[in-house]
MARDREN-107749 format. One record per residue (C-alpha): residue number from 1; residue in one letter; x, y, z. Coordinates in steps of 0.02 Angstrom, whole numbers, always signed. Each point is the difference from the previous one (the first is absolute). Example, Ala and Ser with C-alpha at 12.3 -4.5 7.8 and 13.67 -1.06 7.14 Angstrom:
+-----+--------+--------+--------+--------+
| num | residu |      x |      y |      z |
+-----+--------+--------+--------+--------+
|   1 |      A |   +615 |   -225 |   +390 |
|   2 |      S |    +69 |   +172 |    -33 |
+-----+--------+--------+--------+--------+
//
This chain:
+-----+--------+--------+--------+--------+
| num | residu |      x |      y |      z |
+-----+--------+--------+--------+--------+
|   1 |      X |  +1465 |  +2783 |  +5940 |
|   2 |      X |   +151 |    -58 |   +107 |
|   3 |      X |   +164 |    +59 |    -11 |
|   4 |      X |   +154 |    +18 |    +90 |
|   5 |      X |    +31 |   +186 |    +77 |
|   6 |      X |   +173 |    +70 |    +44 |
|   7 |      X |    -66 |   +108 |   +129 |
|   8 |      X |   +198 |    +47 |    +63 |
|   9 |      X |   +164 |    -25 |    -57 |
|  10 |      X |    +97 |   -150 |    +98 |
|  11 |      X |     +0 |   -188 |    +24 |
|  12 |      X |   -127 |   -122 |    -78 |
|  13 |      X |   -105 |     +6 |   +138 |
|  14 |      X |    -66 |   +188 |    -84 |
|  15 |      X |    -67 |    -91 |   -135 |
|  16 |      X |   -210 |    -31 |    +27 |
|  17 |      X |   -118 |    -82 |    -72 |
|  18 |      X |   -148 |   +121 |     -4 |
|  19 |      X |   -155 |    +25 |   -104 |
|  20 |      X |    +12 |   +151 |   -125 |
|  21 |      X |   -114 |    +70 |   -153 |
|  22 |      X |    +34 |    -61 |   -164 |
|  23 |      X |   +135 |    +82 |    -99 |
|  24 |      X |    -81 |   +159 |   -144 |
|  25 |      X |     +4 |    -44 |   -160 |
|  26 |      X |    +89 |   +133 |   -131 |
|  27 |      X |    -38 |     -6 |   -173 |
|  28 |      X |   +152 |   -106 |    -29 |
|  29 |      X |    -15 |   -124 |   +130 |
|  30 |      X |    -40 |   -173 |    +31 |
|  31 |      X |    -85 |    -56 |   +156 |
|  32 |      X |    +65 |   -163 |    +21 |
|  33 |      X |    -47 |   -128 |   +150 |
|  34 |      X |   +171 |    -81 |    +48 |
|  35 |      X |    +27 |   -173 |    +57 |
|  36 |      X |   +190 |     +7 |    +40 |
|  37 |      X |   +135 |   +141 |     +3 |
|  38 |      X |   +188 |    -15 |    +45 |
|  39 |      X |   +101 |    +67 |   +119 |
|  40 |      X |   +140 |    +89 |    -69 |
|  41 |      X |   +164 |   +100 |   +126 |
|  42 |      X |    -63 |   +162 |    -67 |
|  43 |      X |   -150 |    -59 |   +119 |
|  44 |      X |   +104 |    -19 |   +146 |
|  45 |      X |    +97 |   +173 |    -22 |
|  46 |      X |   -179 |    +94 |    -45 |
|  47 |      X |    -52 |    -70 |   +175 |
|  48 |      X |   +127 |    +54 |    +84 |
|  49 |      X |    +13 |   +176 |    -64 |
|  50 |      X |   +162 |     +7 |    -91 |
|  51 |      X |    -56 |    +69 |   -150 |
|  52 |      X |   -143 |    +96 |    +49 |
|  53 |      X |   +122 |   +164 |    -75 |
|  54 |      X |     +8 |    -82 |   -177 |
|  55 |      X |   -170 |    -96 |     +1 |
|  56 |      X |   -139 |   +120 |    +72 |
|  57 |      X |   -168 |    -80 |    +70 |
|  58 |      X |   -111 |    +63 |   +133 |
|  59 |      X |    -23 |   -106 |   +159 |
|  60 |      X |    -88 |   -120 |     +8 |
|  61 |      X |    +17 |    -97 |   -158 |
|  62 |      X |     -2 |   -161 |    -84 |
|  63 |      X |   +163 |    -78 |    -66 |
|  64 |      X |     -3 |   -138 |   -133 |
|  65 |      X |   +107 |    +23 |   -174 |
|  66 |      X |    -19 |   -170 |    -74 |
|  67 |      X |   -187 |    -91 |     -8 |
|  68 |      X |    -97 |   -104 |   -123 |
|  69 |      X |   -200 |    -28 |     +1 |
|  70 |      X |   -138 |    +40 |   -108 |
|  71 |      X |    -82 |   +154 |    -67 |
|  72 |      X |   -186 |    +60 |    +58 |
|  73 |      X |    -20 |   +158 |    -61 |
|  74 |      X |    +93 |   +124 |   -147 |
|  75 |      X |    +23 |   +175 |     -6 |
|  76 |      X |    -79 |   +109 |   -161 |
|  77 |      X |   +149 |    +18 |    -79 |
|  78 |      X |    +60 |   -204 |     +3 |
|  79 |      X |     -6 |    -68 |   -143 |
|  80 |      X |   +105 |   -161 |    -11 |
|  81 |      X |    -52 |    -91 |   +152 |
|  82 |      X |   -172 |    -39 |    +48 |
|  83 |      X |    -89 |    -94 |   +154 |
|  84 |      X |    +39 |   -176 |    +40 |
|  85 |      X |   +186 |    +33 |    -51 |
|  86 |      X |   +128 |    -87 |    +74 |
|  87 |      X |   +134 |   +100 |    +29 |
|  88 |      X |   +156 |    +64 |   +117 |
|  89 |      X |    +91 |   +149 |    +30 |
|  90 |      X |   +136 |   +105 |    +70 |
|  91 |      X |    -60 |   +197 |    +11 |
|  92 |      X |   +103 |   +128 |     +6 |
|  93 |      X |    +70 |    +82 |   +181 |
|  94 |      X |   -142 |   +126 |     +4 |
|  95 |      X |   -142 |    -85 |     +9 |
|  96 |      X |    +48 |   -191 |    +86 |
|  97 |      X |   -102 |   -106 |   +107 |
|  98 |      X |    -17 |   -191 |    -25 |
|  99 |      X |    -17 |    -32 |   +176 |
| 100 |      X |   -187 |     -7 |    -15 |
| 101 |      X |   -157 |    -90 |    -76 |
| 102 |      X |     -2 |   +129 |   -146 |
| 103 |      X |   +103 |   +134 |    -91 |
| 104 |      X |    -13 |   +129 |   -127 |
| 105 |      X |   +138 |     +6 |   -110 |
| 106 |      X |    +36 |    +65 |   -169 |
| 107 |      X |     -1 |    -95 |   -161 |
| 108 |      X |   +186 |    +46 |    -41 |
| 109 |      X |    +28 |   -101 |   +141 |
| 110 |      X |    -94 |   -168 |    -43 |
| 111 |      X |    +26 |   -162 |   -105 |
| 112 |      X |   -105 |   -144 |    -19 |
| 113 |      X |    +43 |   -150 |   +109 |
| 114 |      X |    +89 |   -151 |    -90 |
| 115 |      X |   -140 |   -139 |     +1 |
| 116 |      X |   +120 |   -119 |    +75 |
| 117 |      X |    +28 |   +104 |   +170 |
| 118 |      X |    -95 |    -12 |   +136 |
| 119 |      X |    -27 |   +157 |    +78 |
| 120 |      X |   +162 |    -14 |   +136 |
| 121 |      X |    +86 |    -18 |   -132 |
| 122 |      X |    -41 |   +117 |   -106 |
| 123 |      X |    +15 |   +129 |   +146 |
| 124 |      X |   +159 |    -35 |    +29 |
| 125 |      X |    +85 |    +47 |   -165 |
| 126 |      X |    -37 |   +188 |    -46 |
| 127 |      X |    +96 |    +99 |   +100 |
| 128 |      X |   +157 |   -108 |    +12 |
| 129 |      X |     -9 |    -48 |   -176 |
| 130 |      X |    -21 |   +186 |    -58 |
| 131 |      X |   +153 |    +37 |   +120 |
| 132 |      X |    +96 |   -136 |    -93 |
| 133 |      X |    -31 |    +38 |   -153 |
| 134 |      X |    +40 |   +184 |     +8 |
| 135 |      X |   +158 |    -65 |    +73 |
| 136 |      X |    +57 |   -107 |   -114 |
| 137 |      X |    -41 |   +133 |   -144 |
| 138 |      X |   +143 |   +124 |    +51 |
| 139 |      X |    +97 |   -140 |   -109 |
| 140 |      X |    -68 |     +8 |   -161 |
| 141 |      X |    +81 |   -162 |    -74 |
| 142 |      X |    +21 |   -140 |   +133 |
| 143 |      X |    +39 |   -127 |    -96 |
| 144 |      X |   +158 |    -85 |    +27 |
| 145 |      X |    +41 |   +141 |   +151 |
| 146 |      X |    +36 |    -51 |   +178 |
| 147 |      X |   -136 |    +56 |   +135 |
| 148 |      X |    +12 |     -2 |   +178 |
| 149 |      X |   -142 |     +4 |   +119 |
| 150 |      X |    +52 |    +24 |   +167 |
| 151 |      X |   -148 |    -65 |    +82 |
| 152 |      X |    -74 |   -149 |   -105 |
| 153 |      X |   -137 |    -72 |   +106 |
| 154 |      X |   -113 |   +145 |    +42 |
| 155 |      X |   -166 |    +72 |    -82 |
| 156 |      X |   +101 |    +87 |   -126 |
| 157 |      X |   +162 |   -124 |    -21 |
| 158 |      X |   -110 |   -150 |    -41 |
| 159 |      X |    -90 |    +78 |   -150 |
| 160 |      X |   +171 |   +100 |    -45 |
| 161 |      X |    +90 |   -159 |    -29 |
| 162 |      X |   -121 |    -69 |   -112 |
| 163 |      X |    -11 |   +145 |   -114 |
| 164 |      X |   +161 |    +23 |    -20 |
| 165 |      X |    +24 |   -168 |    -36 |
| 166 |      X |   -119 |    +17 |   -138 |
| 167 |      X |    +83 |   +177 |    -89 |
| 168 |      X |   +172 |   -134 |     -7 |
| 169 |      X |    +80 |    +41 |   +155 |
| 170 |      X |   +123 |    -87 |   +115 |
| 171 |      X |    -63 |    +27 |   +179 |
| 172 |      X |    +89 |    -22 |   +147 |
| 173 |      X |   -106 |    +22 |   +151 |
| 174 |      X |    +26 |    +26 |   +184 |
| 175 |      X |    -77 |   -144 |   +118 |
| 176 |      X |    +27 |    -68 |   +174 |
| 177 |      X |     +9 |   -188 |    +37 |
| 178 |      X |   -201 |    -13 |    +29 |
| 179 |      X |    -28 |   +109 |   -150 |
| 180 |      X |   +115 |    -91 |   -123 |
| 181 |      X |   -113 |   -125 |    -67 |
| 182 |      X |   -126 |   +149 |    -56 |
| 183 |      X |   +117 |    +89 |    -80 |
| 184 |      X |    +80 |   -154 |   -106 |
| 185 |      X |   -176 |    -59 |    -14 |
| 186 |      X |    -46 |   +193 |    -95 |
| 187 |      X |   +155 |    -35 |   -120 |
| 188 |      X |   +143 |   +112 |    +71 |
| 189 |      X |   +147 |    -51 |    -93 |
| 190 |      X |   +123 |    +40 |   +160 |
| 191 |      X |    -38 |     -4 |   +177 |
| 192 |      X |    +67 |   +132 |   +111 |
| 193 |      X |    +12 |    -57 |   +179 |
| 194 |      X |    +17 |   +171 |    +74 |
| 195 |      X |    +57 |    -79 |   +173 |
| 196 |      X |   +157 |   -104 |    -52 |
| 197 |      X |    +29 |    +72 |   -159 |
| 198 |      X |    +46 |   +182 |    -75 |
| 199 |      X |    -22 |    +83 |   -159 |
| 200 |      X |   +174 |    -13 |    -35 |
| 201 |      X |    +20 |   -162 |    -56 |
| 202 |      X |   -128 |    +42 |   -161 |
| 203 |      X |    +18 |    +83 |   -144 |
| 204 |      X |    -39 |   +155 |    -15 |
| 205 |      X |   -213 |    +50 |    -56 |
| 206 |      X |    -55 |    +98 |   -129 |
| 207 |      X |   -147 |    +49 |   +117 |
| 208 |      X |    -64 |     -9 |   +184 |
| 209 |      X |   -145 |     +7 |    +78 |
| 210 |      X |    +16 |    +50 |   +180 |
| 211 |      X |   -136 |    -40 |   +115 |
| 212 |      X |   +103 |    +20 |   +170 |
| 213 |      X |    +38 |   +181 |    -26 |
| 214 |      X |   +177 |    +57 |    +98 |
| 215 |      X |   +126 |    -61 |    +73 |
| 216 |      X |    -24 |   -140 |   -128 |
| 217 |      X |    -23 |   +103 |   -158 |
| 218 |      X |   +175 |    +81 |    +17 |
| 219 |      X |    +75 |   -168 |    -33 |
| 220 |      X |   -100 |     +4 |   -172 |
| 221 |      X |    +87 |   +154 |    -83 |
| 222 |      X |   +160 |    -90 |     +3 |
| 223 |      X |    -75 |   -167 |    -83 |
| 224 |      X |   -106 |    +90 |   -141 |
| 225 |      X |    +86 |     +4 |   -173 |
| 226 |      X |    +51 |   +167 |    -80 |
| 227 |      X |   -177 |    +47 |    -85 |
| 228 |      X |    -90 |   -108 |    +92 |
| 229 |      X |   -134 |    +48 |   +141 |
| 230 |      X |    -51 |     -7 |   +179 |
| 231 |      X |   -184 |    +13 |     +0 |
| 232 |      X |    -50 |    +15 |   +199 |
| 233 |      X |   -205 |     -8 |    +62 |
| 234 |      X |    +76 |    +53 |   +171 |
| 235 |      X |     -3 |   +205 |    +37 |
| 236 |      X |    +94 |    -14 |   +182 |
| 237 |      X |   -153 |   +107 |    +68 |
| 238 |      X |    -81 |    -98 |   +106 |
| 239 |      X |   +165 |    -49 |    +88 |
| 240 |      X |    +76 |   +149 |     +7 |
| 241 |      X |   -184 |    +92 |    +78 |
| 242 |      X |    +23 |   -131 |   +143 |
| 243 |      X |   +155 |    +50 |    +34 |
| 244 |      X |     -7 |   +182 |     -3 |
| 245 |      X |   -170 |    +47 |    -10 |
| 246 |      X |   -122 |    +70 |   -141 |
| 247 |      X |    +69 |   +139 |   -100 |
| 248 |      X |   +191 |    -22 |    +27 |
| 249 |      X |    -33 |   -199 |    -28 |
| 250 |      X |    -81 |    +24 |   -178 |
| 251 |      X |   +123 |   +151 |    -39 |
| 252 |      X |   +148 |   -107 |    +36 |
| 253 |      X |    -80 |   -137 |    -94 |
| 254 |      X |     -9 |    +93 |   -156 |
| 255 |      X |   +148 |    +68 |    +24 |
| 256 |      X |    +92 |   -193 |     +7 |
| 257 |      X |   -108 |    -34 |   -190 |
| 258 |      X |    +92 |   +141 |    -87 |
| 259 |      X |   +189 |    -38 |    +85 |
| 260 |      X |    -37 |   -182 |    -57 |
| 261 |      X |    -47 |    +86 |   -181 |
| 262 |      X |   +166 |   +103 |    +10 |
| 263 |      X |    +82 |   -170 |    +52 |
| 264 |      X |    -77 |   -105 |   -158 |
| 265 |      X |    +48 |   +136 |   -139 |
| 266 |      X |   +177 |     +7 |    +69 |
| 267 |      X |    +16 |   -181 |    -17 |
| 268 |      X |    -79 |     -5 |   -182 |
| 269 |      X |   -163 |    -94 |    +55 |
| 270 |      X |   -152 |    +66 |    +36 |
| 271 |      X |   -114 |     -2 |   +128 |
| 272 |      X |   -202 |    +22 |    +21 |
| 273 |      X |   -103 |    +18 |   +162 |
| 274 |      X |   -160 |   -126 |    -68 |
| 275 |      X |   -160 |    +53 |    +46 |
| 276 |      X |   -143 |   -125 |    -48 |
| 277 |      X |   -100 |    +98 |   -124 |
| 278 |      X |   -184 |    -42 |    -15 |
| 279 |      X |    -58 |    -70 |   -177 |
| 280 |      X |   -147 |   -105 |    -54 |
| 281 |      X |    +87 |    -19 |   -174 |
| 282 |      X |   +143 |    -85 |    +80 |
| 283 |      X |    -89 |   -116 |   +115 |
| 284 |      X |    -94 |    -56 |   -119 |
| 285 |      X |   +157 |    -74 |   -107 |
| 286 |      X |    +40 |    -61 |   +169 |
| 287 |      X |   -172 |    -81 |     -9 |
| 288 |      X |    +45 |   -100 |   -149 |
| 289 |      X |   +159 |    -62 |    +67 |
| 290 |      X |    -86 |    -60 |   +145 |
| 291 |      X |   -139 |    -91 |    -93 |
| 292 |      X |   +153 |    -84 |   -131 |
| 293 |      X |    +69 |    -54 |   +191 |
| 294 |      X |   +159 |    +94 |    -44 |
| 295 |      X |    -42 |   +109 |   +161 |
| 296 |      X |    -24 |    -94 |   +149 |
| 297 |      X |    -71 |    +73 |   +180 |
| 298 |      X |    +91 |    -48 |   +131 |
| 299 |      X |   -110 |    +42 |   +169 |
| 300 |      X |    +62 |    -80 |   +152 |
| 301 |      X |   -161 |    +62 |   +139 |
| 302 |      X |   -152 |    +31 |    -10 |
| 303 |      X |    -88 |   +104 |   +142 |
| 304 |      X |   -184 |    +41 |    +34 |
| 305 |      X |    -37 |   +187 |    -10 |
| 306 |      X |    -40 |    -15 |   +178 |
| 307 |      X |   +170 |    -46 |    +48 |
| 308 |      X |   +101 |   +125 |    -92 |
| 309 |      X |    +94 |    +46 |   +146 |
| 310 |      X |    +69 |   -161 |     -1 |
| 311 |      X |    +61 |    +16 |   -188 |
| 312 |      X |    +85 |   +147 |    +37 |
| 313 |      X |    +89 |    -70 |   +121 |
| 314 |      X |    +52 |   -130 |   -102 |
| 315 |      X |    +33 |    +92 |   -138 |
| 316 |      X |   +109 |   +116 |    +97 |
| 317 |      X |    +93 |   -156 |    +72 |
| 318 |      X |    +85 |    -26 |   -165 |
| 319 |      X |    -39 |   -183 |     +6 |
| 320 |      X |   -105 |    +15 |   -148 |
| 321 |      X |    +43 |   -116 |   -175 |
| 322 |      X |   -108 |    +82 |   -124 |
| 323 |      X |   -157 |   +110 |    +25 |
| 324 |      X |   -123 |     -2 |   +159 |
| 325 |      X |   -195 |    +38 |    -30 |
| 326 |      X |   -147 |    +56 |    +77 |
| 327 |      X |   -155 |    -95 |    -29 |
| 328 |      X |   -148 |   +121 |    -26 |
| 329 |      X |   -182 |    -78 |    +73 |
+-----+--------+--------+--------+--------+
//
């Protein structure tokens, strides 16, 4: 089969397309052919070797944590999925690798595809979703409670907005001048330019999501009302490896998540590093919302496997609104 290799840590240009075996199947696992997987800035940090402490894999390797395709083949153990199956999936950090024509990946893992996605689509929800949702959930009861995203227009912003909006929320989302219309468009209730405007001039939140990690999440702690929550999907390690190296980088960065939970319980709020967790179950209620079109994809390039360089390039620029995909011959 083909696949993309990282045969290095580095820039995009480490990334090859090469032709590989086909994955083992375990007793649990699906083999499913994929037709489109997403790019996700867990890809971009895995590339580079940031997290290769936290998130071991051998050299060379396939990366990939988001696809959607069919399935060809079941282990003995499978027992709600069968051949011909539409389906897509976000595995766990042990055993990833979308990247490629086909992948082996457990049933936990898996959903059936909503009928009215196409297979882009589809592949760009699971992971991003999955890290919304868990986000959301360390408010129990959002209804009628202020949330603040402050990034509204990325992979996970545009999918957080709209399920929010749906548990009764009032969202107030950060955007730029080219990314306002998205971010109105997704049903943010308040737009927060971050460029001429501060969080200052609004009320205080009852939770925040932080997707920028610090400087900008020290400005949350003073905004967050007393019980509420900061819930961040940003550890600091990649940043802090790059600027002083492996071991004291991801020491230091751990070190920053418990003074920022020190800092929360001081204030009376809490606060909760999110890491997406992998669950079939979940995706597939996220299934359903997407086939009622209360979930909408939002997917702004789509790249041939052959060029994924190129996507990680553009992922990396930040100019992104929305998910970019691989297409999978």
């Amino acid at each position: 089969m083909q696949a993309v290799l990282l045969t290095r840590y580095g820039a995009p240009s480490t990334l090859s397309l090469q032709t590989i075996a086909r994955p083992e199947l375990r007793p649990n696992d699906l083999l499913v052919r994929l037709r489109a997987a997403a790019l996700n800035p867990i890809d971009l940090k895995l590339r580079q070797g940031y997290l290769r402490l936290l998130i071991r894999n051998r050299l060379p390797h396939v990366l990939g944590l988001d696809g959607a395709g069919d399935v060809v083949a079941v282990g003995k153990k499978v027992r709600d999925f069968q051949v011909g199956d539409a389906v897509f999936f976000s595995p766990d950090h042990k055993r990833f690798g979308s990247y490629a024509q086909y992948i082996a990946v457990d049933q936990r893992f898996v959903a059936r595809k909503p009928e009215n996605l196409d297979y882009r689509q589809a592949a760009s929800l699971p992971l991003c979703a999955l890290t919304a949702h868990d986000a959301l959930a360390v408010t129990a009861d959002l209804r009628g409670k202020r949330v603040l995203l402050n990034v509204g227009s990325g992979g996970v912003g545009t999918l957080a907005i709209q399920l929010a909006k749906q548990r009764g929320a009032n969202v107030t989302a950060s955007c730029s001048t080219r990314t306002r219309s998205l971010v109105e468009r997704l049903g943010a209730d308040t737009l927060f330019d971050y460029r001429t405007d501060t969080l200052d001039n609004h009320p205080p939140f009852d939770l925040a999501i932080d997707m920028l990690g610090h400087p900008a999440r020290r400005a949350l702690f003073k905004r967050i009302n007393r019980g509420g929550a900061i819930a961040s999907l940003v550890s600091g390690v990649p940043e802090a490896v790059e600027r002083t190296g492996l071991y004291r980088g991801t020491l230091s960065a751990i070190a920053g998540l418990v003074a920022d939970w020190w800092r929360a319980r001081r204030r009376g709020i809490r606060f909760h590093n999110v890491v997406r967790k992998a669950d079939g179950r979940t995706l597939a209620k996220i299934a359903e919302l997407a086939a009622r079109e209360q979930l909408k994809p939002v997917i702004d390039r789509v790249f041939p496997l052959a060029e994924v360089a190129e996507a990680h390039a553009y992922l990396q620029s930040g100019r992104a609104q929305g998910k970019v995909l691989l297409e999978i011959p």
